[in-house]
N, C-alpha and C positions, 0 to 999 in steps of 0.2 A: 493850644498855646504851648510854645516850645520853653525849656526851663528857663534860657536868655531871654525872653519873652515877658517873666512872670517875677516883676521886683517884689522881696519879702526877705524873711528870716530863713535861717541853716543852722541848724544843730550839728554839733562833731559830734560823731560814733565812731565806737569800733565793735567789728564783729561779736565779738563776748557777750557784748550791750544786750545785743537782740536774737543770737544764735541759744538756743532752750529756754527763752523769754517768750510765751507768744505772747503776752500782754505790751512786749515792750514797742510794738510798732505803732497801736494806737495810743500808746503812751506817750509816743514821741511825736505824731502828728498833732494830739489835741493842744501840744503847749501853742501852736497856731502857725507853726511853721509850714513852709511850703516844699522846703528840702532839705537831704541828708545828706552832710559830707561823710563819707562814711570811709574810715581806711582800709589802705591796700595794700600799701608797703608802710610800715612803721618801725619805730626802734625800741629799742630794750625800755622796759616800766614795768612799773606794779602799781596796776588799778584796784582801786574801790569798785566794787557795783552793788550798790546798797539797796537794792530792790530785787537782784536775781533768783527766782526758785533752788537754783543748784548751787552757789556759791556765794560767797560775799569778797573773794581777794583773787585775782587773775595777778599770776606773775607772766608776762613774756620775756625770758630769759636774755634776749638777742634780738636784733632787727631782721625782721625777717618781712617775706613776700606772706600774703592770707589769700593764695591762690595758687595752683600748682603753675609754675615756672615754665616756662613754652623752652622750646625748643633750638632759639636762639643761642642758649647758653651752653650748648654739648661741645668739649672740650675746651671752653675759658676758664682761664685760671679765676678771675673775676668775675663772680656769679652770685643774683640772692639769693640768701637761707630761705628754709623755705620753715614755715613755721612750726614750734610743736604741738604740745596737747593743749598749749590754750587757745589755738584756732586752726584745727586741723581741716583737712582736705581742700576743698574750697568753698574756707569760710568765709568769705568774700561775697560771694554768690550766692550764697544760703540768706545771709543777712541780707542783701539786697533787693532779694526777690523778694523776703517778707519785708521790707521799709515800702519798697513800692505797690504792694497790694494794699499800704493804708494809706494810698493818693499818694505818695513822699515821691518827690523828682529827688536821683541819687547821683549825686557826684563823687568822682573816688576823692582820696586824698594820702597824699603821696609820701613821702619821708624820702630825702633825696643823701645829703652828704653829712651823713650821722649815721655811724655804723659802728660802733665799740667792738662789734666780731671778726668785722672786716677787718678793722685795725690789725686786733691781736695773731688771727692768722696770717696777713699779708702788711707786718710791719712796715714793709717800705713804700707805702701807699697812705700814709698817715704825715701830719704838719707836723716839721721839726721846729720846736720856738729857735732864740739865740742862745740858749744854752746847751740847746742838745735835746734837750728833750718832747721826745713822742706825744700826741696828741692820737692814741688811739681809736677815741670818736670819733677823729675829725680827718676823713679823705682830703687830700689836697688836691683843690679841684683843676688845678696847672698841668697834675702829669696827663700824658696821652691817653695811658691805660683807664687811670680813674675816670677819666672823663667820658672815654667813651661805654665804659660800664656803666656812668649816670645818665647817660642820654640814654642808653638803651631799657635800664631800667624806669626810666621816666616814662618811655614807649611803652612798654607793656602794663607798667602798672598801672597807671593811668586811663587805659582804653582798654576797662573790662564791657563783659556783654551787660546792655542795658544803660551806661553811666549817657548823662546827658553833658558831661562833664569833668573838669579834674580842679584840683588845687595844690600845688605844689612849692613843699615846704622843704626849708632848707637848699635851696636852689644858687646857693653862693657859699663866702670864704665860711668855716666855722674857726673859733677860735677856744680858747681856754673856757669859756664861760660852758654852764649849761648840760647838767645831771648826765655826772656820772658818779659809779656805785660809792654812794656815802660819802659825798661829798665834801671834804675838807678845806673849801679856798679861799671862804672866806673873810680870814682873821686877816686880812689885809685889800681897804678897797682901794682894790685899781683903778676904778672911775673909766670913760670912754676912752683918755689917754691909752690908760696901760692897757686897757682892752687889748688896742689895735697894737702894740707893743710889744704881747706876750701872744699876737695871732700872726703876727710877718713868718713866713713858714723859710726856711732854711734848706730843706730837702734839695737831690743834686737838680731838678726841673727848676726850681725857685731860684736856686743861685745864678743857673745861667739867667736866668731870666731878668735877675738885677742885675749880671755884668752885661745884657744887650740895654740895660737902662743906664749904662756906663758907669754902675757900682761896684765897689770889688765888696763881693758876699762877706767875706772876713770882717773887713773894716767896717761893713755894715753894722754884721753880730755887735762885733765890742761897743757902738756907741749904742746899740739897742741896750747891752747889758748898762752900761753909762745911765742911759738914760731911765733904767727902771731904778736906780739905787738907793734916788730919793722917797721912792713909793716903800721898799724896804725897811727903810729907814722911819717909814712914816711922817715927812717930811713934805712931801710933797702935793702941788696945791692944782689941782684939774680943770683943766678950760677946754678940756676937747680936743679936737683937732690942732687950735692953736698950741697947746702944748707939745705936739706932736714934732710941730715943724719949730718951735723954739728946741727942745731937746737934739731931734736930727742933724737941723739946718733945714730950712725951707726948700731948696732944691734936693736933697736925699729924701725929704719925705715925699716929695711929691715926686720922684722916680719910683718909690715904693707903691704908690698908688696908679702910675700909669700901670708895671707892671699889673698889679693885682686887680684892679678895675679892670683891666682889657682879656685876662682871665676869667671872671667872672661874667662879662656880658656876652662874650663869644660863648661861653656854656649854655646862658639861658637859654641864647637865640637858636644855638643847636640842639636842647632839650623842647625848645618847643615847637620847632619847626618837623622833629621824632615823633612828637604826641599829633599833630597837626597832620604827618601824614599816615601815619596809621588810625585817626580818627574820622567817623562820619562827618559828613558837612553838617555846620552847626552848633559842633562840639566847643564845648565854652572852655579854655585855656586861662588860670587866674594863679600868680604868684603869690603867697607870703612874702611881703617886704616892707622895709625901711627907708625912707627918704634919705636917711643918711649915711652917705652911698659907704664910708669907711668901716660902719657899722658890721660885727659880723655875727651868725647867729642861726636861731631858725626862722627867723625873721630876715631873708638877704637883704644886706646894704646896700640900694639901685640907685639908678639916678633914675627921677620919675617920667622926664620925655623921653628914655631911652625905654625902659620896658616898658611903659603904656603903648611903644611903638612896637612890641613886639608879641606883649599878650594883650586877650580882650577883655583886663582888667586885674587889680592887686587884691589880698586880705591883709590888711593894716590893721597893728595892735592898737588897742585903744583901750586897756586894763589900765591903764597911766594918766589917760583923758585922751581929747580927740587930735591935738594938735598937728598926731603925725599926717592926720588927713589932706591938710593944704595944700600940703607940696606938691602931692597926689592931681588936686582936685585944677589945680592949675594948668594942666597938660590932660586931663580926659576931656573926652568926645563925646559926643551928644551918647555914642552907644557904650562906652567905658562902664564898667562894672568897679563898680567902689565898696567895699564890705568893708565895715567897721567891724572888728573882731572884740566881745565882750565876754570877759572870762563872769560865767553868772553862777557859779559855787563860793561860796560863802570861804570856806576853810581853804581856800587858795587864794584867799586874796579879793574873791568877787563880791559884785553889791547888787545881786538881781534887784533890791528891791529900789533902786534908782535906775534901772533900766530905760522906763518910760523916759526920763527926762535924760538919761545917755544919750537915747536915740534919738532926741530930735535934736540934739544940740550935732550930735552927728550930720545927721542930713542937712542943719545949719551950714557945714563947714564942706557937702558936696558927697557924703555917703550915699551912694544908691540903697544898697541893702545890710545888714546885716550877717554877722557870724556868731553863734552861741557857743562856747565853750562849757562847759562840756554837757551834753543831755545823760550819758550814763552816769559820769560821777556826782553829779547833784543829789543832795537834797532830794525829800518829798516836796520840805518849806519854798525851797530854791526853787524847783519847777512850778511849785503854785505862784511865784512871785514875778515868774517868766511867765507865765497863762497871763496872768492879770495885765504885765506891762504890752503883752503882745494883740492884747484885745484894744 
């Protein structure tokens, strides 16, 4: 039975998890799962692993690749890091081989346009907001160059030896939100508004790109600045989107989104169409995403009959409740793969021990499977409360 084959649970791993662990592979099959998404490419953190023999704190300094870097990459300027001593050589493969000698079917899972090192070295490959300022983390995924480094990157990291599959995250716009070092931003909430407000990227690709939308980039800036002043101020009162096109004007904001939108789905489709032919037949292709297509994040903001039309299924957040499932579940096909994503560590926010009843209100609303967040950073309590709901 092939892993597309076999509906159940997935636990996130990364290498560290289970690389001088050998307990940690039956450790993470008996919570009752059937698969391991295990990373490939990821970004800069600092994990907990509260059960390892040799360690209790993994810093990975930078986003880097957990497998040595093919040969595609000899002489681009645009290339992954390749990781340091918290997961040296290929530790990728090391982990994988032992997840799957305890029955575990392994999928990579991917880290795409979240790169804080990228940034810093190849500043001009980073979103300029309307003030000017740099978004290090965040590749702009409109220029040429960045794009075609993410598709390629998506290619490789994705279709290691043995993976039955990938899941790739961060696959769209990033914006202002979302860990980076010590993070200081939140003494003013922006709400979904300012989100997308402080994410319209500036850079010289983005400008032409609003004046082929018939906007002049300048005039843009100042009413972007216009329009944040009331958040500033604290003042201002958030509906979303619709706020977006009352501040703009309804026809500026929605050039802003033709632009951005038509960026974003020309990548996926080029990123998965990379993984898809350097992968076996079979190979299961699944996005991190958002229903709400302005949304930007690690979670990309899709429209759900456009990418269900492009991969063989999404992981959707549901640490919030299930809601964002619907939109989803309105456009899959008998074979769509629907993972509800459940963050089930307690001190982040999770609630393993309503898991059971997560999950079925899940599947209520058109979840095929599940996603667990996270199997290494949990709990002892946490994973007992994960066994229990998964029996």
């Amino acid at each position: 039975m092939t892993a597309r084959e076999r509906p159940g649970a997935s636990a996130f791993v990364y290498p560290w998890d289970v690389n001088g662990d050998p307990r940690a592979p039956e450790r993470i099959a008996a919570l009752g799962v059937r698969q391991a998404t295990l990373a490939s490419a990821y970004h800069s953190t600092r994990a907990l692993t509260p059960r390892h023999p040799r360690h209790r704190i993994v810093t990975a300094r930078y986003a880097a690749v957990y497998y040595p870097a093919g040969e595609r990459w000899a002489g681009r300027a645009l290339r992954p890091y390749q990781a340091g001593d918290w997961a040296p050589g290929d530790a990728y493969a090391e982990a994988a081989e032992a997840l799957a000698g305890a029955g575990l079917d392994v999928h990579t899972w991917v880290i795409l346009a979240h790169s804080s090192r990228l940034g810093a070295e190849h500043p001009e490959t980073s979103v300029v907001n309307a003030y000017g300022d740099r978004y290090p983390w965040a590749p702009c995924i409109a220029q040429p160059a960045t794009r075609a480094y993410l598709t390629d990157l998506a290619a490789e990291a994705a279709v290691r030896p043995g993976a039955a599959g990938t899941e790739l995250e961060s696959l769209g716009w990033y914006g202002l939100q979302h860990l980076h070092a010590h993070d200081k931003t939140a003494g003013v909430g922006l709400g979904d508004a300012g989100q997308y407000l402080m994410a319209l990227c500036f850079c010289p690709d983005c400008r032409d790109g609003y004046g082929g939308q018939g906007l002049d980039a300048d005039e843009l800036a100042a009413a972007v600045r216009r329009a944040l002043e009331p958040l500033w101020r604290g003042t201002a009162a958030d509906e979303g989107w619709p706020t977006v096109e009352k501040s703009l004007g309804g026809t500026v904001a929605a050039a802003t989104r033709v632009w951005r939108d038509g960026r974003a789905r020309t990548l996926q489709e080029a990123a998965v169409a990379a993984v898809r032919a350097a992968a076996p037949d079979g190979f299961q292709v699944l996005l991190h995403a958002d229903p709400v297509a302005y949304h930007c994040g690690a979670n990309a903001g899709v429209d759900p009959a456009h990418v269900l039309s492009v991969a063989d299924g999404v992981v959707v957040p549901c640490a919030g409740g299930t809601d964002l499932l619907a939109p989803f579940a309105e456009h899959a096909r008998a074979d769509t793969v629907l993972a509800a994503n459940f963050t089930v560590v307690s001190g982040m926010g999770g609630s393993p021990g309503t898991l059971a009843a997560d999950a079925a209100r899940a599947r209520e609303l058109g979840a095929t499977e599940l996603r667990l967040y996270h199997a290494g950073l949990a709990s002892d309590a946490d994973l007992a409360a994960v066994r229990a709901a998964l029996r």
